[in-house]
Steps between C-alpha positions, in 0.01 A plus 500: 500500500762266587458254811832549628673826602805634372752631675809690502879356667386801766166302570663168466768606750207580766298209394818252600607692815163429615633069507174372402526502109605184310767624219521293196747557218348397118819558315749212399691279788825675372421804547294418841806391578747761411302717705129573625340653747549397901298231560316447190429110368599447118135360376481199329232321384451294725566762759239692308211198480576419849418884645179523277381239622591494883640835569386764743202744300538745760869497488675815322705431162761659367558402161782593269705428133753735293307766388172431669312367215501107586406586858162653436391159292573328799349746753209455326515131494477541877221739519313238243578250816303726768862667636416827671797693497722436220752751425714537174839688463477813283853458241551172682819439599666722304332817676561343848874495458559814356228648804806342734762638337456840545 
């Protein structure tokens, strides 16, 4: 059984209405930056070290790449870390735009 919970854009949608989750994109700064989802943080490395080893284990996570694939390594990099409630993006962001365009 996996440590983290995957999740649909549905689920993800609920899970960032509720304002507590932290949203981090794992795909390339390009992309991040030719679009991503509302207040999510492009993860870096050092952005990455510095939340294993400070960040909030009780905070939720919503993690996400293209296809959902990359996510899941690093949702479970968290969960290694003692996170609680890591989420990853099912279809990454590739399923969450084409859930807002219809």
């Amino acid at each position: 059984m996996k440590p983290f919970k995957t999740i649909s854009p549905a689920e993800a949608e609920e899970l960032i209405a509720g304002g507590q989750a932290l949203i981090l994109d794992c795909r390339d700064l390009k992309d991040y930056r030719a679009g991503h989802i509302d207040n999510a943080m492009h993860v870096h490395e050092n952005l990455r070290d510095n939340l294993l080893q400070k960040g909030d284990k009780a905070k939720q996570m919503l993690i996400y790449c293209y296809y959902g694939h990359a996510s899941e390594h690093l949702a479970e990099m968290f969960c290694d870390f003692g996170f609680k409630q890591v989420y990853s993006l099912a279809g990454g962001y590739a399923s969450w735009k084409e859930h807002h365009t219809h």
